[in-house]
MARBA-3410 file (N, C-alpha, C, O; in Angstrom, 1 decimal):
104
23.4,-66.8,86.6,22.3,-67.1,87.5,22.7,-66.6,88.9,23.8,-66.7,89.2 ~ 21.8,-66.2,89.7,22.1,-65.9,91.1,20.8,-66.2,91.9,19.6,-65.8,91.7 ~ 21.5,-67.1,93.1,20.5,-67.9,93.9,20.7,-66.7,95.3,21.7,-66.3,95.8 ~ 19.1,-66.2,95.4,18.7,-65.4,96.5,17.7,-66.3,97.3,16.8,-67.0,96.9 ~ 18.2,-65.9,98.8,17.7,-66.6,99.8,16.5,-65.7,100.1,16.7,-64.5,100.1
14.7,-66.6,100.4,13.8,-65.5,100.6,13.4,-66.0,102.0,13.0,-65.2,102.8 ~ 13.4,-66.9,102.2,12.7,-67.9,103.8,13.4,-68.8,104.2,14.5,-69.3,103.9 ~ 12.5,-69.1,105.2,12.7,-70.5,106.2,11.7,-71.5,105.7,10.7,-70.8,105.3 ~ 11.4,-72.7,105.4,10.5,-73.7,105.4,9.4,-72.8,106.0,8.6,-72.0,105.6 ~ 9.9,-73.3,107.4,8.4,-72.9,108.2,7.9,-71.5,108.4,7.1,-71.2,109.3
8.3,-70.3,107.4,8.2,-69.2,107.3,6.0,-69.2,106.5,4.9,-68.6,106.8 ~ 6.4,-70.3,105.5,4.6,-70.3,104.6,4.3,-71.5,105.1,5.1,-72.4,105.2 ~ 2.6,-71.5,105.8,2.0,-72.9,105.7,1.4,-72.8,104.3,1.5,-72.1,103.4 ~ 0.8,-74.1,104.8,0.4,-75.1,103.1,-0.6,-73.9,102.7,-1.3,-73.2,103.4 ~ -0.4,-73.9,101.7,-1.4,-72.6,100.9,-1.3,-71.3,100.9,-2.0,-70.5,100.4
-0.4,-71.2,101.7,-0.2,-69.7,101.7,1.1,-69.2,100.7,2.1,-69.7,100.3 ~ 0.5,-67.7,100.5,1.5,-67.1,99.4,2.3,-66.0,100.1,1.7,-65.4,101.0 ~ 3.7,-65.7,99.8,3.9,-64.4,100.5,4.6,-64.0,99.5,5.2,-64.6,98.6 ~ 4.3,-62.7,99.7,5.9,-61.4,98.4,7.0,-61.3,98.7,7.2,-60.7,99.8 ~ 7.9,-61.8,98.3,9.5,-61.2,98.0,9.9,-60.4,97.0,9.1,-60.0,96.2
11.1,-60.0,97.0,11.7,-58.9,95.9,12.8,-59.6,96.5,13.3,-59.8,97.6 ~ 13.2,-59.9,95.1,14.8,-60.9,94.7,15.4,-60.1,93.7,15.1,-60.2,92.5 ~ 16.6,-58.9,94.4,16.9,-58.2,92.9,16.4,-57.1,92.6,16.6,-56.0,93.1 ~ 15.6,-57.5,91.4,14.7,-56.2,91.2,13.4,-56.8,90.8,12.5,-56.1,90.5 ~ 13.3,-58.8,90.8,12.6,-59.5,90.6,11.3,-59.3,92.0,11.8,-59.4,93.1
10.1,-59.1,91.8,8.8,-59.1,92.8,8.8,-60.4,92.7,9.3,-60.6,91.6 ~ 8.5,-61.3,93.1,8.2,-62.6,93.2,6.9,-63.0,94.3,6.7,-62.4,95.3 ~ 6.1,-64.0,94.0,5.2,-64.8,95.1,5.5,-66.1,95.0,5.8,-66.6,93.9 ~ 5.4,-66.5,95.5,6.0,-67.8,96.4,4.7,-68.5,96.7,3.7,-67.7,96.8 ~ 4.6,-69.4,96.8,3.7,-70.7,97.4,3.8,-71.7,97.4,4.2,-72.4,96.5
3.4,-72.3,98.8,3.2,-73.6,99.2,2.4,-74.2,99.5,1.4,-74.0,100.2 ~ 2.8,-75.5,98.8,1.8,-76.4,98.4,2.4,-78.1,99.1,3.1,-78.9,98.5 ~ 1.9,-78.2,100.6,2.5,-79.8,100.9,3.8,-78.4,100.8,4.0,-77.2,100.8 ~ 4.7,-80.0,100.6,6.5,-79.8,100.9,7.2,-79.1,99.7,8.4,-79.0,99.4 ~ 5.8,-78.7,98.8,6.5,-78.1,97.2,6.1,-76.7,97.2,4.9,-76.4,97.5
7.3,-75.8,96.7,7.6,-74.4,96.8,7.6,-73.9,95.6,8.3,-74.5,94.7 ~ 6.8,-72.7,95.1,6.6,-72.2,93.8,7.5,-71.2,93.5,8.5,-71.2,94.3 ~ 7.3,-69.9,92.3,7.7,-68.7,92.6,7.5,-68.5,91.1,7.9,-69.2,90.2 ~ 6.8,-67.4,91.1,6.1,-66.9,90.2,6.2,-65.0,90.2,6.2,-64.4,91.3 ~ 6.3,-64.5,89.2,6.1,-63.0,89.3,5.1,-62.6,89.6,4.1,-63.0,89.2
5.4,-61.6,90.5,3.9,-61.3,91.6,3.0,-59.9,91.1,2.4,-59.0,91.7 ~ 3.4,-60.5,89.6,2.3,-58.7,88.8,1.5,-59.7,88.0,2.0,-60.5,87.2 ~ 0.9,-59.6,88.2,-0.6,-60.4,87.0,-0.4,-59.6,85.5,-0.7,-58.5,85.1 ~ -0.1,-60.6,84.9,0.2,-59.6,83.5,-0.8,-59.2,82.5,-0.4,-58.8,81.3 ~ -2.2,-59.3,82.9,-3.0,-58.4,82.5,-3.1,-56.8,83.0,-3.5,-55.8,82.4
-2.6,-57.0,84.4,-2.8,-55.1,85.0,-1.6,-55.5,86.4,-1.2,-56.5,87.0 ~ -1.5,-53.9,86.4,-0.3,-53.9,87.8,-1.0,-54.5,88.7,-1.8,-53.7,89.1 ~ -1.3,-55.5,89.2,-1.3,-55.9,90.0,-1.1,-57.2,90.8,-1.3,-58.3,90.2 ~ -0.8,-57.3,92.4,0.1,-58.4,93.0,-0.8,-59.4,93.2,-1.8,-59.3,93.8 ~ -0.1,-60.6,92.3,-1.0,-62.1,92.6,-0.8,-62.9,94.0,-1.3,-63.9,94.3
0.4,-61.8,94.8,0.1,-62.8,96.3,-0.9,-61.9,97.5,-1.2,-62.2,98.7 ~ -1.4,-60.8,96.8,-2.8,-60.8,97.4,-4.1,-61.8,96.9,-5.0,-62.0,97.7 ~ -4.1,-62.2,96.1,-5.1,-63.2,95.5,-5.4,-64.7,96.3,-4.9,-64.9,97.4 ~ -6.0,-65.2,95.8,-6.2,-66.6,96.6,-5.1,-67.8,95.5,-4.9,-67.9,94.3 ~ -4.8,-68.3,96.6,-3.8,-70.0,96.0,-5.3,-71.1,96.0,-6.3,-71.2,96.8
-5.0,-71.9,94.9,-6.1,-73.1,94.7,-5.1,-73.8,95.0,-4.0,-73.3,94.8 ~ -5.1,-74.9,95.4,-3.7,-75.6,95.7,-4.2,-77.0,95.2,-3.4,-77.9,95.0 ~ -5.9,-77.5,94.9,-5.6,-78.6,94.3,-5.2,-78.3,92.6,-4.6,-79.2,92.0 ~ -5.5,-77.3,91.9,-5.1,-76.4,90.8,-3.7,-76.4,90.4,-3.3,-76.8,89.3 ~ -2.9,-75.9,91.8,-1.6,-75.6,91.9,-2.0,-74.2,90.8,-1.6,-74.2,89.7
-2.7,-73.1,91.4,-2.7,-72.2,90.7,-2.9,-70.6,91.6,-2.8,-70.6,92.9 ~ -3.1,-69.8,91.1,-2.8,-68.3,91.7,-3.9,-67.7,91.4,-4.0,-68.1,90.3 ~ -5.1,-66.8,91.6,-5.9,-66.0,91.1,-4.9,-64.5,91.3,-3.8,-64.3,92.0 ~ -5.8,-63.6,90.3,-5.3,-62.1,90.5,-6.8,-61.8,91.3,-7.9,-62.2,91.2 ~ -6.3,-60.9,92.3,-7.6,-60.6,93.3,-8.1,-59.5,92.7,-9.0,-59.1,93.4
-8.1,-58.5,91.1,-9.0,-57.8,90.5,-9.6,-58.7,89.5,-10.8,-59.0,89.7 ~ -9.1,-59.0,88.5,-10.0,-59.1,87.8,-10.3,-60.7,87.5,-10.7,-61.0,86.4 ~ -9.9,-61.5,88.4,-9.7,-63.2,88.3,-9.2,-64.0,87.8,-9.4,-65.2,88.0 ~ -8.2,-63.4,86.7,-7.6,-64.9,85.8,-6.9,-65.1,87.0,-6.7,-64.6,88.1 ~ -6.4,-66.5,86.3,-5.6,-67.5,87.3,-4.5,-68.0,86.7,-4.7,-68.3,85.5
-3.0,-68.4,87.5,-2.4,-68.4,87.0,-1.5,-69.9,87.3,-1.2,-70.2,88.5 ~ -1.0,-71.1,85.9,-0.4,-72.1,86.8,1.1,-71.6,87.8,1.9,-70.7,87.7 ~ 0.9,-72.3,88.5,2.1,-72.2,89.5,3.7,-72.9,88.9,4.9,-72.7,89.1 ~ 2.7,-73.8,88.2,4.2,-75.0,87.4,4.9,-74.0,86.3,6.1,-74.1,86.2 ~ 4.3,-73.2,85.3,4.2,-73.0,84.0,4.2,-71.6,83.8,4.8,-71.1,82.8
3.4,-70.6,84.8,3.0,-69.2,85.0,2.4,-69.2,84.0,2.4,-68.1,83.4 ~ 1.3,-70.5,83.1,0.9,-69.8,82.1,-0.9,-69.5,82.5,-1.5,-70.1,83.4 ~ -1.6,-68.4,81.6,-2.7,-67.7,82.1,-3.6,-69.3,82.0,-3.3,-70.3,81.4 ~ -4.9,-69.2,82.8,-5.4,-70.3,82.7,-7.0,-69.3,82.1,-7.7,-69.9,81.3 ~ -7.3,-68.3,82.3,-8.8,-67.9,81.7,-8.0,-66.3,82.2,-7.1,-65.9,83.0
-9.2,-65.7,81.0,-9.2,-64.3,80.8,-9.9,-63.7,81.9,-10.7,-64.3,82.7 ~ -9.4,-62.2,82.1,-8.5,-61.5,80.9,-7.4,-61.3,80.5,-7.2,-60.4,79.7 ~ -6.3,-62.3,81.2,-5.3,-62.5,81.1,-4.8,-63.3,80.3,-5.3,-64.4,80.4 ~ -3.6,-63.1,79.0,-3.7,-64.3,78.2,-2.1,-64.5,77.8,-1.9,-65.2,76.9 ~ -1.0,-63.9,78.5,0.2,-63.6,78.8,0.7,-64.3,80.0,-0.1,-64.4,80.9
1.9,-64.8,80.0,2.1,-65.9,81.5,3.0,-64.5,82.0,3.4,-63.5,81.4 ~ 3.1,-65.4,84.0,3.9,-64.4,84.3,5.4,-65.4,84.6,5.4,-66.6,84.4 ~ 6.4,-64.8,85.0,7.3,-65.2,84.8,7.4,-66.4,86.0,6.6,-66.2,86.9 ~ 8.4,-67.9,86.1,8.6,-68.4,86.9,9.8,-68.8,87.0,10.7,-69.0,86.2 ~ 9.5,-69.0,88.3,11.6,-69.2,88.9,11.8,-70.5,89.3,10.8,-71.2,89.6
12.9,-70.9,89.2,13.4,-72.0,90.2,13.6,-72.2,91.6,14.6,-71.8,92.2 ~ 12.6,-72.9,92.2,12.9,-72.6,93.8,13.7,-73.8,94.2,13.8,-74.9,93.5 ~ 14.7,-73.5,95.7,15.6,-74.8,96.0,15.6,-74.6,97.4,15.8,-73.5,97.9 ~ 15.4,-75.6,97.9,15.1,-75.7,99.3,16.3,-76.6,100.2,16.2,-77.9,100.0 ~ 17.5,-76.1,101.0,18.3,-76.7,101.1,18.1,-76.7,102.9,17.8,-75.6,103.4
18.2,-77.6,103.5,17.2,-77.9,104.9,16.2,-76.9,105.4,15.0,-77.2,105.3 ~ 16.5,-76.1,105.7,15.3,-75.1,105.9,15.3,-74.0,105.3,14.5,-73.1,105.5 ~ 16.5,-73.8,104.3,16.1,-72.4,103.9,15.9,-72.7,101.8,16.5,-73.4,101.0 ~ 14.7,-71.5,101.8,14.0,-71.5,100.7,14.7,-70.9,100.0,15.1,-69.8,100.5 ~ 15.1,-71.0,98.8,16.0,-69.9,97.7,15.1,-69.5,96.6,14.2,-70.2,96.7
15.0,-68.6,95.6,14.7,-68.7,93.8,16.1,-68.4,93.3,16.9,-67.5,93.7 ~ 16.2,-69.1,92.2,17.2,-68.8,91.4,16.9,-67.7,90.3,15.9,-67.9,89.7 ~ 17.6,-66.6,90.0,17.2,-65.6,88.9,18.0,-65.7,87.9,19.1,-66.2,88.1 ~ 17.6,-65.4,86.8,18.6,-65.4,85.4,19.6,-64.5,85.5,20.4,-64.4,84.6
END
């Protein structure tokens, strides 16, 4: 396992998503309140980046900004079509202000 550092706390406010690349891992990130996601940032119905999309945050979920499935934040699993494949999710660790994911 290898813990890569992506932020600062106060780098995302509440609801906002941003892109990292951890590795060779794309990742989106989101925050929600004082809790930190990270999810793969390809929607696995088509190439495309789920931290362009909208965060639902009472959801705790991700849309793809083409074709709309949504995705949990806890689970990466698809929530509605046309996506029916999860995308991958990481372990985030937050040690005073700086945000990590852990990768396999």
């Amino acid at each position: 396992m290898q813990k890569v550092h992506l932020c600062s706390v106060d780098d995302l406010s509440d609801g906002e998503v941003k892109s990292f690349t951890a590795g060779r891992e794309k990742i989106a990130l989101v925050r929600i309140g004082g809790q930190f996601y990270a999810v793969g940032d390809t929607c696995s119905h088509a190439n495309y980046s789920l931290s362009e999309g909208e965060v639902y945050t009472e959801e705790h979920s991700i849309e793809c900004w083409k074709h709309g499935s949504t995705f949990s934040l806890a689970t990466g699993m698809a929530k509605n079509l046309p996506a029916t494949r999860p995308v991958p999710v990481y372990p985030v660790e937050v040690d005073g202000s700086d945000v990590s994911v852990v990768l396999p």
